[in-house]
FIKOLZA-1660 file (N, C-alpha, C; in steps of 0.1 Angstrom, whole numbers, plus 5000, padded with zeros to 4 digits):
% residues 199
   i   px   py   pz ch aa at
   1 3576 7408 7015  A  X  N
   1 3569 7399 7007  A  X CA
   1 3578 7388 7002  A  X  C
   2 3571 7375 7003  A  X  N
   2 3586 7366 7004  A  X CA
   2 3578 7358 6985  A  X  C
   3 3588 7353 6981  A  X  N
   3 3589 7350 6969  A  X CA
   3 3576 7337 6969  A  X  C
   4 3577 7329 6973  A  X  N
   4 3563 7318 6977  A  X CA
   4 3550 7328 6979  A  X  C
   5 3552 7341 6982  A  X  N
   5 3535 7349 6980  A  X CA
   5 3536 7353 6966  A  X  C
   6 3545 7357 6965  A  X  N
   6 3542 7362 6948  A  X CA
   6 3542 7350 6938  A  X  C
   7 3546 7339 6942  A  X  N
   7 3541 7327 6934  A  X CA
   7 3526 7322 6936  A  X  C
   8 3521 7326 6947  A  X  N
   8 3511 7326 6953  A  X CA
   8 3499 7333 6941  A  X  C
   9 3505 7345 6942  A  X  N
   9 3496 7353 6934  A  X CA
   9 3494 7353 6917  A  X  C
  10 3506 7351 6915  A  X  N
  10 3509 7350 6906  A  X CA
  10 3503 7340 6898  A  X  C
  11 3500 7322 6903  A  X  N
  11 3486 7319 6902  A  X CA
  11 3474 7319 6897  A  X  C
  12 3471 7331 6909  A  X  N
  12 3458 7337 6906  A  X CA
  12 3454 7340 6893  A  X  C
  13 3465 7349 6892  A  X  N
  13 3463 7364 6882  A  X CA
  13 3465 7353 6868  A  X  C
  14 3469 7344 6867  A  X  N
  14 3474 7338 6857  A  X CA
  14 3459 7327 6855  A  X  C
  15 3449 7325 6862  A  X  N
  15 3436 7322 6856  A  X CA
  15 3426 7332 6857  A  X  C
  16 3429 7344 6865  A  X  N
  16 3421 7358 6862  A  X CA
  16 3421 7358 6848  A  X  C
  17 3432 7359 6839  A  X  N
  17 3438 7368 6824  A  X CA
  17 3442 7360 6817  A  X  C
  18 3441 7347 6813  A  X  N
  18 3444 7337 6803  A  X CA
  18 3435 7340 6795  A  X  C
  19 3422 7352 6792  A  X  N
  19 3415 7349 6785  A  X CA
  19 3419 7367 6782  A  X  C
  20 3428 7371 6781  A  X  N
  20 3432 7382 6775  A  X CA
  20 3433 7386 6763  A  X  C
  21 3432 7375 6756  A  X  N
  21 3425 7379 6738  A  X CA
  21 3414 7375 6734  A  X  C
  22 3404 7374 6744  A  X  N
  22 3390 7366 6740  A  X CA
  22 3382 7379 6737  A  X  C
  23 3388 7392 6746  A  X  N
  23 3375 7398 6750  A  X CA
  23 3377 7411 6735  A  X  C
  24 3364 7415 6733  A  X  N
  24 3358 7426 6720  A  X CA
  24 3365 7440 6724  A  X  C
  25 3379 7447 6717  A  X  N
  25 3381 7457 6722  A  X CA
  25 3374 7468 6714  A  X  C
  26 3364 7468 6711  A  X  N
  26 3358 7475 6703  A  X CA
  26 3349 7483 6717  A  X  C
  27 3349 7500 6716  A  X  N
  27 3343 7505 6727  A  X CA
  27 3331 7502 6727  A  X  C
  28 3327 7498 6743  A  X  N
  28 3311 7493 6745  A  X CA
  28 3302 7504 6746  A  X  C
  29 3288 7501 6742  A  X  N
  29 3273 7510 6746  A  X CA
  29 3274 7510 6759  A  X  C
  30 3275 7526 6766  A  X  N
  30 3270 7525 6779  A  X CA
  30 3254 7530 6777  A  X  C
  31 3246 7523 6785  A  X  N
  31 3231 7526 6792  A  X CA
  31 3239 7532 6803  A  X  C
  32 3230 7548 6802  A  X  N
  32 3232 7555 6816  A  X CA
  32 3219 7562 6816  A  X  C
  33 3210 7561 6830  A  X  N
  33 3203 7575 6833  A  X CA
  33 3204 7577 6844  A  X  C
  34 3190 7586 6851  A  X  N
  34 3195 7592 6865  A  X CA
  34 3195 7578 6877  A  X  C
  35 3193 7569 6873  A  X  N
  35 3196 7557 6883  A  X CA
  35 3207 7548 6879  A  X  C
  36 3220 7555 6875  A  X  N
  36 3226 7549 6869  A  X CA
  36 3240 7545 6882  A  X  C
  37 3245 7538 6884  A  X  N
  37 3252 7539 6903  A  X CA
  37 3263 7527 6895  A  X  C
  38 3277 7532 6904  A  X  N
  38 3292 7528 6898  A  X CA
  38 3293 7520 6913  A  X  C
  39 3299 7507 6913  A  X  N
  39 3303 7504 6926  A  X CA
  39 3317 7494 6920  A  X  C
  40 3325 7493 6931  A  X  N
  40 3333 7482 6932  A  X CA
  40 3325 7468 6939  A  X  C
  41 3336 7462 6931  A  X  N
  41 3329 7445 6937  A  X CA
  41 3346 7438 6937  A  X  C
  42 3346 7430 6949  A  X  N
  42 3355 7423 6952  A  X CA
  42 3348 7409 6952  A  X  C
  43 3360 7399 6946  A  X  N
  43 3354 7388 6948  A  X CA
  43 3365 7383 6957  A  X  C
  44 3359 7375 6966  A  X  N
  44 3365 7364 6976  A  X CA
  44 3371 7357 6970  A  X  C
  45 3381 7353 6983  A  X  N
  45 3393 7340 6981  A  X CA
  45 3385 7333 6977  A  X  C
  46 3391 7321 6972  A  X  N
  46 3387 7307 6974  A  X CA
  46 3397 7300 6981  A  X  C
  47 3395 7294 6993  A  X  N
  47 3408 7287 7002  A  X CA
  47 3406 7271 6993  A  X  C
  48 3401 7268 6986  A  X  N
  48 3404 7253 6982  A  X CA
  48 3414 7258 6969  A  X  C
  49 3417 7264 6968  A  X  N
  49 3427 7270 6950  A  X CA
  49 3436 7282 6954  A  X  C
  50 3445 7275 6958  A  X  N
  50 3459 7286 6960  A  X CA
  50 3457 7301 6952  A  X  C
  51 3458 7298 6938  A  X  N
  51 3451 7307 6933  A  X CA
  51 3443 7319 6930  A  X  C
  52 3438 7313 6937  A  X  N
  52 3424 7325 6940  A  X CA
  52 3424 7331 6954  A  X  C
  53 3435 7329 6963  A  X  N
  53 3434 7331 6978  A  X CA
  53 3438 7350 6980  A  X  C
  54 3441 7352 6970  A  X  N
  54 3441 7367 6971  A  X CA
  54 3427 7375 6967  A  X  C
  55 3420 7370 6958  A  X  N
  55 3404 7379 6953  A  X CA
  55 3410 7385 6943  A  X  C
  56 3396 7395 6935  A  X  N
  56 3398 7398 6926  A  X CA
  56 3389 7410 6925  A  X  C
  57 3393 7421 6918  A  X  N
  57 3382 7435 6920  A  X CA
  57 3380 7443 6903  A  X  C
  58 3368 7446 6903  A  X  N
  58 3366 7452 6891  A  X CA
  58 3353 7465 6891  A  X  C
  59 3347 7470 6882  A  X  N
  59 3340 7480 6884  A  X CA
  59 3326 7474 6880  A  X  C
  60 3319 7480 6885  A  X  N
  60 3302 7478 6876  A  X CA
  60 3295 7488 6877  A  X  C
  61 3293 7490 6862  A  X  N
  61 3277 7502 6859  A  X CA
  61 3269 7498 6861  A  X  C
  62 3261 7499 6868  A  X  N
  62 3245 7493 6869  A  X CA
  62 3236 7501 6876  A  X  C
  63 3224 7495 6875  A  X  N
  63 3212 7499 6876  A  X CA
  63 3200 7499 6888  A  X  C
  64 3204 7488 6885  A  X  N
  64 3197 7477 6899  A  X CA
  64 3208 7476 6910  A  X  C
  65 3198 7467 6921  A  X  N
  65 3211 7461 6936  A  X CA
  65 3202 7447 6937  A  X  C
  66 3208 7436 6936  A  X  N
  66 3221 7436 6927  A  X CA
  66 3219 7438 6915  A  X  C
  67 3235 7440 6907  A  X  N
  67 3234 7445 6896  A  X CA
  67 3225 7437 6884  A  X  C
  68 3221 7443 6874  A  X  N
  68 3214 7433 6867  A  X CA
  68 3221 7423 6858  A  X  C
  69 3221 7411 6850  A  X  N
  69 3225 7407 6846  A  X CA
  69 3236 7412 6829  A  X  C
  70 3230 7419 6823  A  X  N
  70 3236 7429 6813  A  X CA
  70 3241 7444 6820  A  X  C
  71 3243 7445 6832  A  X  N
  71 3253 7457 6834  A  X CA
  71 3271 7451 6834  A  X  C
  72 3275 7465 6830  A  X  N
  72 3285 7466 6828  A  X CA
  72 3298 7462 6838  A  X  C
  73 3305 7454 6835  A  X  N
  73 3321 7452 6841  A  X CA
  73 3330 7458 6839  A  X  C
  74 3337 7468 6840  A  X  N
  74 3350 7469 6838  A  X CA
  74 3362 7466 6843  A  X  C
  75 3376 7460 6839  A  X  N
  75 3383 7453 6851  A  X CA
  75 3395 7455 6838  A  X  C
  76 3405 7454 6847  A  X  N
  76 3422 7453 6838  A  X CA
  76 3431 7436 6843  A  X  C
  77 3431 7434 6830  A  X  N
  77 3440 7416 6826  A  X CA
  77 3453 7419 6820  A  X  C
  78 3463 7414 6825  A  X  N
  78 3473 7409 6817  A  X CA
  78 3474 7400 6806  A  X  C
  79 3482 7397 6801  A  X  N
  79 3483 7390 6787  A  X CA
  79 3492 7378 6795  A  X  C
  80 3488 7367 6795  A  X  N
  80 3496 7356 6802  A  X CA
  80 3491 7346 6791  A  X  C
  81 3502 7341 6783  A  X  N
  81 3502 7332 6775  A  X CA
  81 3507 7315 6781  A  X  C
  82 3515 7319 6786  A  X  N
  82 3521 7307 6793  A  X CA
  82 3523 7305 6810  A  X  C
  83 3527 7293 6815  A  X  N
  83 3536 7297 6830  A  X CA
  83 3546 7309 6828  A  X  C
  84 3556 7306 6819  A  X  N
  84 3564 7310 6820  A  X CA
  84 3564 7330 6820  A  X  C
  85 3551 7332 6812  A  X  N
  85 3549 7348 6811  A  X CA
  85 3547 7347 6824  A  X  C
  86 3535 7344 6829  A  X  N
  86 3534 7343 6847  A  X CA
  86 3543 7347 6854  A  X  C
  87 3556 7340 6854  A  X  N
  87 3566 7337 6864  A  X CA
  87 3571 7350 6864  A  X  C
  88 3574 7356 6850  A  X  N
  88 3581 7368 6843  A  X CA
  88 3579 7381 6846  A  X  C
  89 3562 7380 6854  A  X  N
  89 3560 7393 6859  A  X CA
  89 3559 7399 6871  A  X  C
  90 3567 7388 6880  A  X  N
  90 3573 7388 6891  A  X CA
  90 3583 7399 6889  A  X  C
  91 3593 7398 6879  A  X  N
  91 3608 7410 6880  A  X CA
  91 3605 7412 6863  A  X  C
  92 3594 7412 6857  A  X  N
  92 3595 7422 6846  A  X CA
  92 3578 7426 6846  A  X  C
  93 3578 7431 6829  A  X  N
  93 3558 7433 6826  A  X CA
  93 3559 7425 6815  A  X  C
  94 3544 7425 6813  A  X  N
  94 3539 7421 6801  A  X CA
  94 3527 7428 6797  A  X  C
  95 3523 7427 6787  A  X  N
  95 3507 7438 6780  A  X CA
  95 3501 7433 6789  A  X  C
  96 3494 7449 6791  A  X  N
  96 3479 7445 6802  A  X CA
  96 3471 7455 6797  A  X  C
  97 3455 7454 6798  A  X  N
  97 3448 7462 6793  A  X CA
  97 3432 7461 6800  A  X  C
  98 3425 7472 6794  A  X  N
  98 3416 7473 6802  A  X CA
  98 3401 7466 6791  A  X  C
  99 3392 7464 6797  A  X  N
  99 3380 7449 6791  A  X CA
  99 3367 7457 6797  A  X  C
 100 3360 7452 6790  A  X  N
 100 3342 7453 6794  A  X CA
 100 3334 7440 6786  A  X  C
 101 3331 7433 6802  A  X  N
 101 3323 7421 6803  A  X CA
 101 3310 7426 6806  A  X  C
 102 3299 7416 6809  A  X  N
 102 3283 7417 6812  A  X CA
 102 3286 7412 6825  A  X  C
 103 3282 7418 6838  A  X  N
 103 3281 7413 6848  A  X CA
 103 3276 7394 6852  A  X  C
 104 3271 7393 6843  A  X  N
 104 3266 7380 6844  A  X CA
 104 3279 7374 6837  A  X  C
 105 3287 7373 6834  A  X  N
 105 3297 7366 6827  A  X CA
 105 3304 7366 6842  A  X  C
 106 3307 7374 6848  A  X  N
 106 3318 7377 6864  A  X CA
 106 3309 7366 6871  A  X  C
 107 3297 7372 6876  A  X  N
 107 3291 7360 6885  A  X CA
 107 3289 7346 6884  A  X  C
 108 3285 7345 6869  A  X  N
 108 3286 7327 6869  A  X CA
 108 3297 7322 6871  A  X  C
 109 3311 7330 6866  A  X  N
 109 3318 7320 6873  A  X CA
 109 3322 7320 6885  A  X  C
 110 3320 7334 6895  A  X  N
 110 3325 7331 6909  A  X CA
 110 3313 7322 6912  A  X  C
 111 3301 7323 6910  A  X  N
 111 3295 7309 6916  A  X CA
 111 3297 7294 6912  A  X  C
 112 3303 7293 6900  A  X  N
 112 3303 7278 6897  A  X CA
 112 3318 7279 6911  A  X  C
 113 3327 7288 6910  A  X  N
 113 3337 7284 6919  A  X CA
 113 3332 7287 6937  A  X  C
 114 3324 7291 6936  A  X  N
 114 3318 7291 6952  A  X CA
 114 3327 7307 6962  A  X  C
 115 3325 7317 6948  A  X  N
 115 3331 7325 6954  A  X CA
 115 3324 7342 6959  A  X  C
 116 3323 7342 6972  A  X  N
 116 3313 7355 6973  A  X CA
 116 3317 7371 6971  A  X  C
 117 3307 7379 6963  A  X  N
 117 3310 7387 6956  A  X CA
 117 3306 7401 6969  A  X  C
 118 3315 7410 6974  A  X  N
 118 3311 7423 6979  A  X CA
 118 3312 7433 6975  A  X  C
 119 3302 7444 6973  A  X  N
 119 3300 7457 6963  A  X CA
 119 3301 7466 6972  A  X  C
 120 3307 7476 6968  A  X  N
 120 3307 7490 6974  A  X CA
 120 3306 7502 6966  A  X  C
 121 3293 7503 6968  A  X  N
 121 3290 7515 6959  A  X CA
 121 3292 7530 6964  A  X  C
 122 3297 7538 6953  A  X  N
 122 3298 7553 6954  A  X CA
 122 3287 7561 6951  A  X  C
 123 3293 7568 6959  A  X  N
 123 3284 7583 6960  A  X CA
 123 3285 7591 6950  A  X  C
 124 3278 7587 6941  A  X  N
 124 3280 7598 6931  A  X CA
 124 3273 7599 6923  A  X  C
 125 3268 7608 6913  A  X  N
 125 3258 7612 6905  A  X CA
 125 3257 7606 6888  A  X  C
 126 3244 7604 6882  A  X  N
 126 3248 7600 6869  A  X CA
 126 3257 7610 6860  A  X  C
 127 3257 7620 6862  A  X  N
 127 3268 7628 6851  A  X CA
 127 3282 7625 6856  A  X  C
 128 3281 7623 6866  A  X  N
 128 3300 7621 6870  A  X CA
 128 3301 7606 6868  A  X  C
 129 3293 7596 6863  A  X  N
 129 3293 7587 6859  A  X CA
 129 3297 7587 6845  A  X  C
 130 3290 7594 6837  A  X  N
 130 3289 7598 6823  A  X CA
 130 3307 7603 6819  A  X  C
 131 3309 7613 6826  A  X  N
 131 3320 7617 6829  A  X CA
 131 3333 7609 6832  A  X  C
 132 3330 7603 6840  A  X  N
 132 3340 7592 6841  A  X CA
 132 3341 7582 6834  A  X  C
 133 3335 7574 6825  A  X  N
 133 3334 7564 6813  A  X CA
 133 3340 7572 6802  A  X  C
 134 3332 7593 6796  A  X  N
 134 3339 7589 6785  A  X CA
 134 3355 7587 6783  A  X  C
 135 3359 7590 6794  A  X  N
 135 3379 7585 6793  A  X CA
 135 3382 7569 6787  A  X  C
 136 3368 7561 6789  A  X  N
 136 3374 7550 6791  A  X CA
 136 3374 7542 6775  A  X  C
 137 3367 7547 6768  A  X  N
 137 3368 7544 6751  A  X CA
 137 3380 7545 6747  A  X  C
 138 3387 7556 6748  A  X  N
 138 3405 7555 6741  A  X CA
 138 3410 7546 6751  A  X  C
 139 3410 7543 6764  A  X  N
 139 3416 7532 6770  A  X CA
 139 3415 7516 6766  A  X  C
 140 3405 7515 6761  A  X  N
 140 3401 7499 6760  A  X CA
 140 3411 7496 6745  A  X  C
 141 3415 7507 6740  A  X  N
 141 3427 7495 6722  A  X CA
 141 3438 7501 6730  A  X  C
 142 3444 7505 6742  A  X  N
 142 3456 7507 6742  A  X CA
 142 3461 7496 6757  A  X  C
 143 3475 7493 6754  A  X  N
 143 3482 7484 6762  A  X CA
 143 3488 7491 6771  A  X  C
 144 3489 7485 6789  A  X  N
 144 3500 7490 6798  A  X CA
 144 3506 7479 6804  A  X  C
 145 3517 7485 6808  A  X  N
 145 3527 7474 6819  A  X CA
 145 3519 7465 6827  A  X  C
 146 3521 7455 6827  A  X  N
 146 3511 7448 6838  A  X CA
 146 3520 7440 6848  A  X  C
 147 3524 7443 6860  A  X  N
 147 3530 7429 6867  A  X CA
 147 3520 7425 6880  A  X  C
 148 3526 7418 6888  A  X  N
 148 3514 7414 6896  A  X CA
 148 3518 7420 6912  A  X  C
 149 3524 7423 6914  A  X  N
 149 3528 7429 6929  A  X CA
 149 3525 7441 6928  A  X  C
 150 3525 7450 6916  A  X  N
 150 3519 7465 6918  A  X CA
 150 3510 7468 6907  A  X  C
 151 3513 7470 6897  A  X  N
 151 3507 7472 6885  A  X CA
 151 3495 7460 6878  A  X  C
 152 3492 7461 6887  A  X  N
 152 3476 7448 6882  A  X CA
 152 3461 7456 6887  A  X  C
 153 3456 7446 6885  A  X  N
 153 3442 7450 6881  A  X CA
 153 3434 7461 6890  A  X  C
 154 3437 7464 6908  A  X  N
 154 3439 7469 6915  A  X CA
 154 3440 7487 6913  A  X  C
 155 3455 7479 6904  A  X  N
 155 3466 7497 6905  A  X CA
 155 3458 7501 6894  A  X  C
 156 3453 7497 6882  A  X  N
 156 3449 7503 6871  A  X CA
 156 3435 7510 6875  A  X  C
 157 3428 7502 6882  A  X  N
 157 3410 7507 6886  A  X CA
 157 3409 7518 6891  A  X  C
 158 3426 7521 6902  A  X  N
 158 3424 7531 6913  A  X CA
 158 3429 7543 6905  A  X  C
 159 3437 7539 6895  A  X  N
 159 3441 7550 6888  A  X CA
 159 3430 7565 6880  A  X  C
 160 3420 7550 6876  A  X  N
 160 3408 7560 6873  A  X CA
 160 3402 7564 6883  A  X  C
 161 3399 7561 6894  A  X  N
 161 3391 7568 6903  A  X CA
 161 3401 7581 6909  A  X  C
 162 3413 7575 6909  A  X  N
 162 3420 7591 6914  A  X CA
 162 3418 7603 6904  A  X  C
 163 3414 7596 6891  A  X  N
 163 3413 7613 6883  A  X CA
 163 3402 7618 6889  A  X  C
 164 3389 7609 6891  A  X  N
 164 3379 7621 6900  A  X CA
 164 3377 7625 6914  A  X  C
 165 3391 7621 6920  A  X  N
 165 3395 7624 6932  A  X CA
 165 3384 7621 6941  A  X  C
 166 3385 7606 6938  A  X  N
 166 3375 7597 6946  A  X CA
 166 3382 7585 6958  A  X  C
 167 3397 7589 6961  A  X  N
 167 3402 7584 6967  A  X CA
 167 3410 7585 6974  A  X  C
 168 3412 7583 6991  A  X  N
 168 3421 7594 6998  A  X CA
 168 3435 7589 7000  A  X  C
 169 3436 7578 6987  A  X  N
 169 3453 7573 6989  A  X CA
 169 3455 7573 6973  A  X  C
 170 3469 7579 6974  A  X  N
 170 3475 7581 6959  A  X CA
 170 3481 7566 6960  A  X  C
 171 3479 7556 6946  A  X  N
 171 3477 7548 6945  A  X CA
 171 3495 7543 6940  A  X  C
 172 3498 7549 6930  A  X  N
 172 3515 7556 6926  A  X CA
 172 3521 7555 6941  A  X  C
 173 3523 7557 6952  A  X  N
 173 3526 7560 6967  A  X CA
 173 3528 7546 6966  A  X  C
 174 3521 7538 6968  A  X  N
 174 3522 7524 6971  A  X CA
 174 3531 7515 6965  A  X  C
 175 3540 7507 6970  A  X  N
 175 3550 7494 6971  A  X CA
 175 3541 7482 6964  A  X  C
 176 3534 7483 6973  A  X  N
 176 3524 7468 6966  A  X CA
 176 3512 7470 6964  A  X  C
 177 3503 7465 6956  A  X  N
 177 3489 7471 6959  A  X CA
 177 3482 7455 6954  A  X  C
 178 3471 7455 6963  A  X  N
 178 3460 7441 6963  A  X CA
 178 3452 7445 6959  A  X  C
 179 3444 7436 6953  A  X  N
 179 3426 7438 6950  A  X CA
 179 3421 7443 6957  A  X  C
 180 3422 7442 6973  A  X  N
 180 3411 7445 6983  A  X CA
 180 3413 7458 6984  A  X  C
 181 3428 7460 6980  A  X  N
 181 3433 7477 6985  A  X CA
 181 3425 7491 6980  A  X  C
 182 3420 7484 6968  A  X  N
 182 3407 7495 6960  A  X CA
 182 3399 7501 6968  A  X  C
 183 3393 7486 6974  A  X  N
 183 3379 7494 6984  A  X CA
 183 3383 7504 6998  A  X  C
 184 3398 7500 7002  A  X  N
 184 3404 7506 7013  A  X CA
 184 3406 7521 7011  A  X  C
 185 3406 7522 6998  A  X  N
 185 3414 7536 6990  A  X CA
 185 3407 7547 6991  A  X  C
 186 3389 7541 6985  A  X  N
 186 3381 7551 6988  A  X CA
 186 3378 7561 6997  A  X  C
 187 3377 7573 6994  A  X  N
 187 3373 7582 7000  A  X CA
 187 3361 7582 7010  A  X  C
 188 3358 7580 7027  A  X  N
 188 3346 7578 7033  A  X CA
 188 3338 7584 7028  A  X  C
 189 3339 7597 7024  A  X  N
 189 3327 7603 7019  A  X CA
 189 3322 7601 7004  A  X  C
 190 3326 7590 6998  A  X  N
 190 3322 7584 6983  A  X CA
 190 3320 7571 6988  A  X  C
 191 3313 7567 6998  A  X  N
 191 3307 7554 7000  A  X CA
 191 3293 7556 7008  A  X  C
 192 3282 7549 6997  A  X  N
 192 3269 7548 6993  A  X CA
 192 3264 7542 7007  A  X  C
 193 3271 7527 7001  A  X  N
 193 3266 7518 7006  A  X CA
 193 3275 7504 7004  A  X  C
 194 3273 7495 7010  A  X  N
 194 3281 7482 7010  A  X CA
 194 3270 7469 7009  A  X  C
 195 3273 7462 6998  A  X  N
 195 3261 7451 6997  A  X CA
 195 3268 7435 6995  A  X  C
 196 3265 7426 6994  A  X  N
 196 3269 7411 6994  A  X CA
 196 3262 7401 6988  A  X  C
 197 3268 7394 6977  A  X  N
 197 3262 7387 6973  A  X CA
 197 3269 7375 6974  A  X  C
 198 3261 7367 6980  A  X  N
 198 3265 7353 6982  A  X CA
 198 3267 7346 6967  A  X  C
 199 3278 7333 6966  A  X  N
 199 3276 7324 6956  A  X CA
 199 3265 7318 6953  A  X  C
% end
């Protein structure tokens, strides 16, 4: 990895998480019943914005296909106050933490930027759904290392899915880890289905 990709990325991640103190860390209401279905969603490069040419990946509780407008996001941000934090998390960390948006907040803006969203949903039941969220209350007021070559938004998501050993690559093992690398991680036999939503 040569230093011009991690500036590359670096970028990105730096208009992903500028809004790292906007969001309510106060733990959210989950709606769950027996149609309650967990998938990853990756959003697409944007090739006109350096920036964004890597993608970006986060979770969603939802209901519907596609998800409905008030289902749940969950995704992990760094704290990037400046370039210069940016630059910093190249050869150090800075606070990173885990958020819960409304699905409709994610898609308006990959569509104002023209960017297409793919879901991959798991195989799995509403209780191990249920199961897997209550961890996630004491996670949302606590801070972790964030840099951008391993420990970003990626490494944190996969981390929760390896506690339900929903993934046939130990995520810790990895040198570098990408957004996309989430959906690669999955276990074949914890995938539903694959869907696409255009901008």
């Amino acid at each position: 990895i040569t230093i011009g990709y991690l500036l590359t990325k670096t970028a990105f991640c730096f208009l992903i998480n500028t809004c790292f103190a906007q969001s309510d860390p106060r733990p959210p209401l989950w709606t769950l019943n027996a149609n309650s279905k967990l998938s990853i969603a990756f959003a697409s490069q944007n090739n006109h914005q350096p920036e964004s040419a890597f993608g970006h990946v986060f979770l969603v509780v939802h209901q519907q296909d596609p998800p409905e407008p008030n289902a749940k996001v969950i995704e992990f941000v760094g704290r990037l106050d400046s370039f210069g934090d940016m630059l910093a998390t190249i050869h150090d960390k800075v606070d990173g933490r885990y958020r819960v948006l409304e699905f409709s907040e994610k898609s308006l803006d990959y569509d104002l930027e023209n960017r297409d969203l793919y879901l991959l949903e798991l195989k799995v039941e509403a209780r191990q759904i249920k199961q897997f969220l209550a961890g996630m209350d004491d996670r949302l007021g606590r801070t972790y290392p964030y840099t951008f070559a391993k420990y970003n938004c990626a490494y944190y998501l996969a981390l929760l899915l390896e506690e339900q050993n929903w993934l046939r690559k130990n995520v810790s093992d990895q040198t570098y880890v990408e957004p996309v690398d989430l959906m690669k991680f999955v276990d074949d036999t914890r995938i539903r289905r694959n869907s696409f939503i255009p901008s």
